[in-house]
N, C-alpha and C positions, 0 to 999 in steps of 0.2 A: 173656658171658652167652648162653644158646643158649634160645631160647623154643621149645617145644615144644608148647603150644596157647595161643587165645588163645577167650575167649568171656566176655563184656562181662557184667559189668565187670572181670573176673576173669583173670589168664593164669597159665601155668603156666613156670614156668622154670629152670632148673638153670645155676647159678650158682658153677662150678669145682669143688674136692674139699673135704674138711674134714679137716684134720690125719689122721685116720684112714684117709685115702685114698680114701673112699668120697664118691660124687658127692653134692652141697650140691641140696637140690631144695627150692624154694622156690613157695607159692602168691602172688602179689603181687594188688593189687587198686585200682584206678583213682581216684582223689582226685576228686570231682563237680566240685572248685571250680577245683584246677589243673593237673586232666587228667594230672598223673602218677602212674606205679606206685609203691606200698609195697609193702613186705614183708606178708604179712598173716598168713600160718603158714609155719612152716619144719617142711617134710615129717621123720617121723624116717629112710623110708624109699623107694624106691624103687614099692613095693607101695603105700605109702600115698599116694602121688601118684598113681600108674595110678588107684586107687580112685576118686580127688576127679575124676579127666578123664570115666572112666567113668559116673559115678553124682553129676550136679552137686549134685542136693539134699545130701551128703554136704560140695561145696564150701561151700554155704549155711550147713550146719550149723557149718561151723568156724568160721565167718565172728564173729568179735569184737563186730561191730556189732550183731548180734541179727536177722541176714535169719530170716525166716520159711522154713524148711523141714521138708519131710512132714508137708506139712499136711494133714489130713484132704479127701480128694477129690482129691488129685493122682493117684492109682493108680488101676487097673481091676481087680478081683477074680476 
């Protein structure tokens, strides 16, 4: 497993190839109670990972749990 960012609660990781030979990139996300990573989205792509590193409200957004993201007032006009 190669972690390639990390930003709490959230990291990002690329986790070997998937049959198709193309790299496995996975969003994992910190467990409050027993401080380890899950899985939390498995990226389809490459682009779509840069995306979620880039642009966190984007990780919020995929996020299962229901995090609040772009929320009205977070941006400047």
């Amino acid at each position: 497993m190669n972690i390639l960012m990390e930003r709490f609660p959230y990291r990002y990781v690329e986790l070997g190839t998937l049959e198709n030979g193309k790299p496995d990139f996975r969003i994992q996300k910190q467990d409050a109670y027993t401080r380890r990573y899950k899985d939390m989205y498995l990226c389809d792509n490459g682009m779509q990972l840069t995306q979620a590193i880039e642009d966190f409200e984007y990780t919020k957004w995929l996020d299962p749990d229901g995090v609040p993201a772009y929320t009205k007032g977070d941006y400047y006009e």
